[in-house]
PDB file with one MODEL, atoms N, CA, C and O in Angstrom:
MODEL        1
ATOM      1  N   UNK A   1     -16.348   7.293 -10.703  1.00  0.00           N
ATOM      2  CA  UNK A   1     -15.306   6.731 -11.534  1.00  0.00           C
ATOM      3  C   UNK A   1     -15.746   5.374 -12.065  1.00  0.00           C
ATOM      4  O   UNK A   1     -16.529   4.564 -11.567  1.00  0.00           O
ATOM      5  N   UNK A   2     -14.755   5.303 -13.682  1.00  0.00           N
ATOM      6  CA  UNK A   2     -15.447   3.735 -14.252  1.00  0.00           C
ATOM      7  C   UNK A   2     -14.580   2.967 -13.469  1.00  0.00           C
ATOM      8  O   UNK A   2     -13.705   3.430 -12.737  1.00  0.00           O
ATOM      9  N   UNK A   3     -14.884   1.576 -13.667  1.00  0.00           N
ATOM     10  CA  UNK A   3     -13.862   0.325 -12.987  1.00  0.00           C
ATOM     11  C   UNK A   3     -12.871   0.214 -14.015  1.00  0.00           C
ATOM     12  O   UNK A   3     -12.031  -0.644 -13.742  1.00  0.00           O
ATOM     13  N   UNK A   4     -12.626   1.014 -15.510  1.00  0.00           N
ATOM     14  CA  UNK A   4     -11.912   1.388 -16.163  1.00  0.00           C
ATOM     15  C   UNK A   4     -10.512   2.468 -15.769  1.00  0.00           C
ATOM     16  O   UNK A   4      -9.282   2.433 -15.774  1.00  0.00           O
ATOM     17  N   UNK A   5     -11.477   3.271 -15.487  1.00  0.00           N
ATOM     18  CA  UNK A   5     -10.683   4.367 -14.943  1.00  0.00           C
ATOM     19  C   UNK A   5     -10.080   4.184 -13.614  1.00  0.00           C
ATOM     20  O   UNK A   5      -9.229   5.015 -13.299  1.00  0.00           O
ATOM     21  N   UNK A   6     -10.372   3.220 -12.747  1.00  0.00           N
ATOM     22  CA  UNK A   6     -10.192   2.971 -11.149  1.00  0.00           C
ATOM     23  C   UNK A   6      -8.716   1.872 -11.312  1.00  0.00           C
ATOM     24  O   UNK A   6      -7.728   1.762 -10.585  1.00  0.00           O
ATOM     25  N   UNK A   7      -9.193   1.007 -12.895  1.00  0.00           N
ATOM     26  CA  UNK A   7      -7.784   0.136 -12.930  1.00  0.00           C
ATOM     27  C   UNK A   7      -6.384   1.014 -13.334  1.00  0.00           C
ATOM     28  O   UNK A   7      -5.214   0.930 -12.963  1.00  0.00           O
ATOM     29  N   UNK A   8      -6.946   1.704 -14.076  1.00  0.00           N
ATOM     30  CA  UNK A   8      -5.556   2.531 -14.991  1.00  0.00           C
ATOM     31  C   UNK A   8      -5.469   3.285 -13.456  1.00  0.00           C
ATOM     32  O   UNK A   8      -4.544   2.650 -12.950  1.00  0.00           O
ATOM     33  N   UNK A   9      -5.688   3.782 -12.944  1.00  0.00           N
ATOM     34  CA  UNK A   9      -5.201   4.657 -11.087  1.00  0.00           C
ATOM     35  C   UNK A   9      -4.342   3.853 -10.945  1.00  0.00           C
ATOM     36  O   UNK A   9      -3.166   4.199 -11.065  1.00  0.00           O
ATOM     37  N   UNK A  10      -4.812   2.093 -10.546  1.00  0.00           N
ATOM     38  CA  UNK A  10      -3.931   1.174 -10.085  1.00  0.00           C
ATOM     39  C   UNK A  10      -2.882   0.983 -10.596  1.00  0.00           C
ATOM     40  O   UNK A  10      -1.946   0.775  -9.823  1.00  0.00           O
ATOM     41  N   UNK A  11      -2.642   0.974 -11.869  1.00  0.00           N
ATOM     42  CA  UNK A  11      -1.613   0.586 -12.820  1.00  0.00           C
ATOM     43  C   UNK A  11      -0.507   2.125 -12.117  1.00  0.00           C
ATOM     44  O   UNK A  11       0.435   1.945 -11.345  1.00  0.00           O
ATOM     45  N   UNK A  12      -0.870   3.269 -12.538  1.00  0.00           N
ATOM     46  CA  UNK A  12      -0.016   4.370 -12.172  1.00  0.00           C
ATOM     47  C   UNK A  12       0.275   4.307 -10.819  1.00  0.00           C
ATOM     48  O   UNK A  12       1.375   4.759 -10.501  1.00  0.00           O
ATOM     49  N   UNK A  13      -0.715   3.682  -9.585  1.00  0.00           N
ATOM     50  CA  UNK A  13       0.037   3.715  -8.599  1.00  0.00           C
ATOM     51  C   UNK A  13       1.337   2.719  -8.234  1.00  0.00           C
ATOM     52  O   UNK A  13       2.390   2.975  -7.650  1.00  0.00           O
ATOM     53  N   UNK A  14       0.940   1.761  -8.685  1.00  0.00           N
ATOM     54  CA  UNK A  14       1.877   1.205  -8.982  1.00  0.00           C
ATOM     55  C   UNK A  14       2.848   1.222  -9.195  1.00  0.00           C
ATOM     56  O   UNK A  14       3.717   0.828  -8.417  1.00  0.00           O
ATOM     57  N   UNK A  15       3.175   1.963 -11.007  1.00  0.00           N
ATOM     58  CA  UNK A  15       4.276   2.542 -11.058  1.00  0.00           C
ATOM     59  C   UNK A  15       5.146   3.408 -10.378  1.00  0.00           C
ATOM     60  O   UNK A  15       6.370   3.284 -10.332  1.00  0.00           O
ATOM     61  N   UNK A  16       4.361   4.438  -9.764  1.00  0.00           N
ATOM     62  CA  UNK A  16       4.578   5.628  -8.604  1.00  0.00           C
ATOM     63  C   UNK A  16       5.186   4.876  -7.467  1.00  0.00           C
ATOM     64  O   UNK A  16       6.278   5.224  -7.019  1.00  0.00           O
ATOM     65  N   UNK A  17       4.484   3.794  -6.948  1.00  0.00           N
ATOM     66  CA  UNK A  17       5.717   3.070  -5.947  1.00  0.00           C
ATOM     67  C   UNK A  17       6.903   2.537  -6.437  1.00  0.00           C
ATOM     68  O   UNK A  17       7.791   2.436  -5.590  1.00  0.00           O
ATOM     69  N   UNK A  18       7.205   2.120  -7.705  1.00  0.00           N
ATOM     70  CA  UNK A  18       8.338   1.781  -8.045  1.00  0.00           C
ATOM     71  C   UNK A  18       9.236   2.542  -8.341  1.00  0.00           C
ATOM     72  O   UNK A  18      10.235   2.028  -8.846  1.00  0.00           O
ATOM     73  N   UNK A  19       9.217   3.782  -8.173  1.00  0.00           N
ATOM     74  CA  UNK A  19      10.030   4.825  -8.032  1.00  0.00           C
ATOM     75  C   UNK A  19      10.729   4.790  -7.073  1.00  0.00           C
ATOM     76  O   UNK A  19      11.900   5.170  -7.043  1.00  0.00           O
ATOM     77  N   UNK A  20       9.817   4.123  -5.755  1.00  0.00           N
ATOM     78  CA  UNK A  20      10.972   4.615  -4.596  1.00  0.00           C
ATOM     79  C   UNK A  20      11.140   3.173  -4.372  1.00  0.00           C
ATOM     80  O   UNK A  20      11.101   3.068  -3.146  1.00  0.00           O
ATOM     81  N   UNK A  21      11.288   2.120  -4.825  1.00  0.00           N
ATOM     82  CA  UNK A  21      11.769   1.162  -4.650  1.00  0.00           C
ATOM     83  C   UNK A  21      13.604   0.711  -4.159  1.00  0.00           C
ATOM     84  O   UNK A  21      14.235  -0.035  -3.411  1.00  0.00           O
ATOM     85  N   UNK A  22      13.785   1.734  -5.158  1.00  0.00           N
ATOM     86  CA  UNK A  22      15.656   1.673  -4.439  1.00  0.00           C
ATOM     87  C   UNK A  22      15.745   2.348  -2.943  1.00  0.00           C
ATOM     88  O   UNK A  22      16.881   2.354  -2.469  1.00  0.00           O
ATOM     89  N   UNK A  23      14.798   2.865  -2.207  1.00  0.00           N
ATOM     90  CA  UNK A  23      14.436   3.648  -1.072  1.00  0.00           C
ATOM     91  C   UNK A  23      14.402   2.268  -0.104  1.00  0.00           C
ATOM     92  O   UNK A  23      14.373   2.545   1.095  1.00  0.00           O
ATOM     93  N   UNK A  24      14.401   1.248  -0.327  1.00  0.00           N
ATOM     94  CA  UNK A  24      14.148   0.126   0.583  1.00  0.00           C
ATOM     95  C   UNK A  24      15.478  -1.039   0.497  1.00  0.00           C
ATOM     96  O   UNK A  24      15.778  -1.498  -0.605  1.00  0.00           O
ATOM     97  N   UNK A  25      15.959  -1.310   1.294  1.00  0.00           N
ATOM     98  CA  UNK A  25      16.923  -2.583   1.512  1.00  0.00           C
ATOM     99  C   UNK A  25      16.581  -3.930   0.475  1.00  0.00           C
ATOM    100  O   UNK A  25      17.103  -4.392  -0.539  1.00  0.00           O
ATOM    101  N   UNK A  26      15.181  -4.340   1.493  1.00  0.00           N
ATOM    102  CA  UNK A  26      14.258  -5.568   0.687  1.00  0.00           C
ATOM    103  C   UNK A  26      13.174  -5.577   0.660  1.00  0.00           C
ATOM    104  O   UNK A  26      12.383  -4.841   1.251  1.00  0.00           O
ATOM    105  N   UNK A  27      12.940  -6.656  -0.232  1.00  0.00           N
ATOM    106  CA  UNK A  27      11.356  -6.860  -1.022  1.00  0.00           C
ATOM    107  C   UNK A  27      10.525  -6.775   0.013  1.00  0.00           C
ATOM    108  O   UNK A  27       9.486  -6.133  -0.139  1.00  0.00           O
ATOM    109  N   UNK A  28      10.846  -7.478   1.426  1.00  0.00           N
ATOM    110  CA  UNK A  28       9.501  -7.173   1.835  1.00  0.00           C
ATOM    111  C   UNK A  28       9.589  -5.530   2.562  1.00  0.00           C
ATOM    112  O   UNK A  28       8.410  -5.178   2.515  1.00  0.00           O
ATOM    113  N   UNK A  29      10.236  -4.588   3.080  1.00  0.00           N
ATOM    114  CA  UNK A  29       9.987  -3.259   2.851  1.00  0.00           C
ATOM    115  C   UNK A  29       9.213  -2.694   1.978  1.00  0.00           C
ATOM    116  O   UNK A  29       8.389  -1.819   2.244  1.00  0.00           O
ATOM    117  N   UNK A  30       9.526  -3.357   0.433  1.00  0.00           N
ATOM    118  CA  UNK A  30       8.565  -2.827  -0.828  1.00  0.00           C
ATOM    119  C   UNK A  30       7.085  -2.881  -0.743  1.00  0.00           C
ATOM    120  O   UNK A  30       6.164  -2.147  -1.101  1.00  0.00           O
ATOM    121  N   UNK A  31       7.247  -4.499   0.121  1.00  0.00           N
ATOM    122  CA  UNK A  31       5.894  -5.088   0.086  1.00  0.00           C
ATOM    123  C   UNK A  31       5.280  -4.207   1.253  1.00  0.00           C
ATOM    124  O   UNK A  31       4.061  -4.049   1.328  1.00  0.00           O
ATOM    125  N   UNK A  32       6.041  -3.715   2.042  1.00  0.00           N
ATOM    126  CA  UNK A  32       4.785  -3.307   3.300  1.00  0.00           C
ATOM    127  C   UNK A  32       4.249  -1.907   2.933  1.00  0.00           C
ATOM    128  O   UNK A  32       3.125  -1.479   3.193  1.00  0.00           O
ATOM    129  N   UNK A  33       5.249  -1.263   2.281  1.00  0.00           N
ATOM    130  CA  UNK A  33       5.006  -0.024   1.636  1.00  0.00           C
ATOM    131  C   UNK A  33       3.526   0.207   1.038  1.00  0.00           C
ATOM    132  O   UNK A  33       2.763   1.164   1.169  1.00  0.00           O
ATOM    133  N   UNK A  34       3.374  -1.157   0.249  1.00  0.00           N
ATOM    134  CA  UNK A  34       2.462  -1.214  -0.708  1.00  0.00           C
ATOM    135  C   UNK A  34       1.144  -1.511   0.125  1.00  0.00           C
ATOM    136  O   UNK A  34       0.085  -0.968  -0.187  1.00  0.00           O
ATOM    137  N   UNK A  35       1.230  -2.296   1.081  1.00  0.00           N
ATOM    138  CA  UNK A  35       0.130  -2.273   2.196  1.00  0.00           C
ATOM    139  C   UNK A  35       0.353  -1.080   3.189  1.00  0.00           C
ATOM    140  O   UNK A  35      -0.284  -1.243   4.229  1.00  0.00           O
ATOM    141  N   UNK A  36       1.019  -0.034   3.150  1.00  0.00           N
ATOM    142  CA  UNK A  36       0.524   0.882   3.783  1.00  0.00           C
ATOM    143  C   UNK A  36      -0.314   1.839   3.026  1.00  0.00           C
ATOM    144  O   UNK A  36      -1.265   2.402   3.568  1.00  0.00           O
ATOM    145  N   UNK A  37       0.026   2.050   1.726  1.00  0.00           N
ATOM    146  CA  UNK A  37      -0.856   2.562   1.013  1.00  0.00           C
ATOM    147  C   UNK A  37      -2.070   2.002   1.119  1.00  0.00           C
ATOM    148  O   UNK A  37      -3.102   2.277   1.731  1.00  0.00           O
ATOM    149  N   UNK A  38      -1.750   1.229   0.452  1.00  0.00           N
ATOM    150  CA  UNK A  38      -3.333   0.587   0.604  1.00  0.00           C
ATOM    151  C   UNK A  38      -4.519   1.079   1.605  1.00  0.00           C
ATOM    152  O   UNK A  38      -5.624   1.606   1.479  1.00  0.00           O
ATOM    153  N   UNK A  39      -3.814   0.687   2.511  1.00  0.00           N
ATOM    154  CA  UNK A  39      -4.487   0.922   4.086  1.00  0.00           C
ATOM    155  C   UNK A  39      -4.762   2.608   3.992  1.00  0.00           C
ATOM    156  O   UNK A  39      -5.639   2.981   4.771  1.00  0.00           O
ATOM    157  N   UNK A  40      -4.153   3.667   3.167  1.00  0.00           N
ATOM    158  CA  UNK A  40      -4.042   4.936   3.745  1.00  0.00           C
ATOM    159  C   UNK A  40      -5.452   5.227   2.456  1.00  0.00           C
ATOM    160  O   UNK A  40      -6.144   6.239   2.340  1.00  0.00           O
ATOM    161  N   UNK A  41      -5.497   4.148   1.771  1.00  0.00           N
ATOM    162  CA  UNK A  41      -6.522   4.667   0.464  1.00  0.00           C
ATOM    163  C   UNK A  41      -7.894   3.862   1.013  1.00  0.00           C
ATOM    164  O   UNK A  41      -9.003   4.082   0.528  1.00  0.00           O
ATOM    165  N   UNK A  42      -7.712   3.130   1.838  1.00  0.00           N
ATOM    166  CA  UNK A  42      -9.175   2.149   2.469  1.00  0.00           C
ATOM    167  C   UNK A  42      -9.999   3.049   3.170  1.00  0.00           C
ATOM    168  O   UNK A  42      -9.843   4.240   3.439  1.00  0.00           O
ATOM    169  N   UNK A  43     -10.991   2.182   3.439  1.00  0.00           N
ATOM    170  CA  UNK A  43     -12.286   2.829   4.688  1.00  0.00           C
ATOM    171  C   UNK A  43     -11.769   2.461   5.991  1.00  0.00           C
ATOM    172  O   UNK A  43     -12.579   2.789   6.857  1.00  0.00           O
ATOM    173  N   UNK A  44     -10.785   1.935   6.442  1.00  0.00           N
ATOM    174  CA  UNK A  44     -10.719   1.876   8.086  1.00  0.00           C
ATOM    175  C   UNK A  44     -11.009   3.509   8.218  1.00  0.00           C
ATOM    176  O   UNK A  44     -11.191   4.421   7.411  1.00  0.00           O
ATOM    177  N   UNK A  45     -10.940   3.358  10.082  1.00  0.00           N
ATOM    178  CA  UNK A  45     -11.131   4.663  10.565  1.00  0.00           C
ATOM    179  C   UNK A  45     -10.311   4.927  10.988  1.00  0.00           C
ATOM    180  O   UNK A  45     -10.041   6.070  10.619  1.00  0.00           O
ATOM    181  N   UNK A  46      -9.353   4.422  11.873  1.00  0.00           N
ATOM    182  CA  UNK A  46      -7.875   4.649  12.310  1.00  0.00           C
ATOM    183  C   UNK A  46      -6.943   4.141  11.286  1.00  0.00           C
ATOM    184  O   UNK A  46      -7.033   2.950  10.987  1.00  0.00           O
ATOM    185  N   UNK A  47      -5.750   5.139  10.509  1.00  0.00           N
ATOM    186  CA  UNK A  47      -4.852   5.008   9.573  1.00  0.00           C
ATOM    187  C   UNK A  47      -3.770   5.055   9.979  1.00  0.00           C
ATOM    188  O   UNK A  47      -2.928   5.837   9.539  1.00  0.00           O
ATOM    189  N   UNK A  48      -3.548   4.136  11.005  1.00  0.00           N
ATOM    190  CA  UNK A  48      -2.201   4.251  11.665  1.00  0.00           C
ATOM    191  C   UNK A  48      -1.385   3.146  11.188  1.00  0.00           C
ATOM    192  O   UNK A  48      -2.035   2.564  10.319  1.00  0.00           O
ATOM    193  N   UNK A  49      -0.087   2.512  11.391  1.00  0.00           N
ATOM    194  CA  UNK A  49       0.385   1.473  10.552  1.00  0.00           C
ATOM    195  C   UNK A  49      -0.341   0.102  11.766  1.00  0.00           C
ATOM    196  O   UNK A  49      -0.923  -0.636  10.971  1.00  0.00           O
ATOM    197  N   UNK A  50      -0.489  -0.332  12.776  1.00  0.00           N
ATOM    198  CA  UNK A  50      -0.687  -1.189  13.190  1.00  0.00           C
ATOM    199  C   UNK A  50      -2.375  -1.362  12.711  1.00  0.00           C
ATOM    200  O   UNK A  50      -2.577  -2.484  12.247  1.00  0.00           O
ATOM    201  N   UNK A  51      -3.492  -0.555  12.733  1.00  0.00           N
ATOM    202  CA  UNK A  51      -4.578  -0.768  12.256  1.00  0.00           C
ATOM    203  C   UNK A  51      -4.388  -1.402  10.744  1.00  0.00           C
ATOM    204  O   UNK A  51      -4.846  -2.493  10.403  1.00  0.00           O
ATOM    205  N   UNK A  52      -3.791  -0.705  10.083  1.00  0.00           N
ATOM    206  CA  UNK A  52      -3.571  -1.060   8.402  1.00  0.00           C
ATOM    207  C   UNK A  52      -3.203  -2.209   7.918  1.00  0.00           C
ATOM    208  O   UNK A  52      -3.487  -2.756   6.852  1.00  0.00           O
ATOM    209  N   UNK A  53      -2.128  -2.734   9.347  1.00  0.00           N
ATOM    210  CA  UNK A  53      -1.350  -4.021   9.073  1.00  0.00           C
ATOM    211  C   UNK A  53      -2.414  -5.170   9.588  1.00  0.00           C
ATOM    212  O   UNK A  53      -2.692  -6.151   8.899  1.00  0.00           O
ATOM    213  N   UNK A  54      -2.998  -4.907  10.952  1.00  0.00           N
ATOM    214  CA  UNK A  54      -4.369  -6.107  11.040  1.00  0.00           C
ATOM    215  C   UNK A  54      -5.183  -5.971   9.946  1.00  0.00           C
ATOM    216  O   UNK A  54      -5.508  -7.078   9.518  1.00  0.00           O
ATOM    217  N   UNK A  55      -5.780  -4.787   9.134  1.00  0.00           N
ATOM    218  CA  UNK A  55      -7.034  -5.023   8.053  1.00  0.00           C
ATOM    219  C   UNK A  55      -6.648  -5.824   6.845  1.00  0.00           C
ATOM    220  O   UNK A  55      -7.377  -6.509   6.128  1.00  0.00           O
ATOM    221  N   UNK A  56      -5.057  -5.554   6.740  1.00  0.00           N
ATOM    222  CA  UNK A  56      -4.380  -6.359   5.756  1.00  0.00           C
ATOM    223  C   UNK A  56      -3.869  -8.147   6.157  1.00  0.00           C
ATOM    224  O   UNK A  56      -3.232  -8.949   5.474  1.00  0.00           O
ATOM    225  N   UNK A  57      -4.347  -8.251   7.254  1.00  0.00           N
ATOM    226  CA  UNK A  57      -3.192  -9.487   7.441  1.00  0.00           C
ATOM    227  C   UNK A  57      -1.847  -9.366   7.956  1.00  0.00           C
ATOM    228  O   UNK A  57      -1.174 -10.324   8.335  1.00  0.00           O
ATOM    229  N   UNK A  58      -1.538  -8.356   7.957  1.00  0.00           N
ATOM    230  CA  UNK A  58      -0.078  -8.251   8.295  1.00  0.00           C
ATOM    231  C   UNK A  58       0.482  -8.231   9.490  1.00  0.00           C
ATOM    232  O   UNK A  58      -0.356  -8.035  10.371  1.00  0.00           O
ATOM    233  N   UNK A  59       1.561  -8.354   9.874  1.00  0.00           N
ATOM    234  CA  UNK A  59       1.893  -8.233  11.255  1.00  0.00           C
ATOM    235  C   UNK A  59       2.153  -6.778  11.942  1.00  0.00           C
ATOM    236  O   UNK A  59       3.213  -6.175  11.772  1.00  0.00           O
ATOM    237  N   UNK A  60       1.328  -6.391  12.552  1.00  0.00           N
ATOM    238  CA  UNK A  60       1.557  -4.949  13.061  1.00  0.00           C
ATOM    239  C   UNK A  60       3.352  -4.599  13.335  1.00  0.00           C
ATOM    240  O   UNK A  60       3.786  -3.456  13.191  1.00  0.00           O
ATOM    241  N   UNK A  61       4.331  -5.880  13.777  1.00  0.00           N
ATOM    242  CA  UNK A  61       5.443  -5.391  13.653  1.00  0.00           C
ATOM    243  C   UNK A  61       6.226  -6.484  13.643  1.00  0.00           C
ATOM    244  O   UNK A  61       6.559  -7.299  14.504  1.00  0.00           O
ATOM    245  N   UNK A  62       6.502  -6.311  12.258  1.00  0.00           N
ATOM    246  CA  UNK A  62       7.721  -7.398  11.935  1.00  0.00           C
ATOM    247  C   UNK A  62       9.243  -7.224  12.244  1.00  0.00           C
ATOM    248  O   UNK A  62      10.039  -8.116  11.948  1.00  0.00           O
TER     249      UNK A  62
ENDMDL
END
């Protein structure tokens, strides 16, 4: 894939999460959402939410 084609993915995934945005209370729900993806589209080896949330910074449980 181009780094063309890899941005326009991003752009649609994007959008694709904002679909289920009314699916969440608050922003940061939205936000963790978006780092779980993330995490489920990365190279870790374990894709569990507490691995995803250390590779990201995040707090395994807020």
């Amino acid at each position: 894939m181009t780094l063309k084609e890899l941005k326009c993915i991003g752009r649609e995934l994007t959008l694709f999460l904002g679909m289920f945005a009314g699916c969440f209370a608050s922003l940061a729900g939205r936000r963790l959402l978006k780092v779980y993806v993330q995490g489920q589209l990365s190279d870790i080896q374990r894709k569990n939410c507490e691995a995803i949330a250390l590779k990201f910074d995040q707090s395994p449980r807020p």
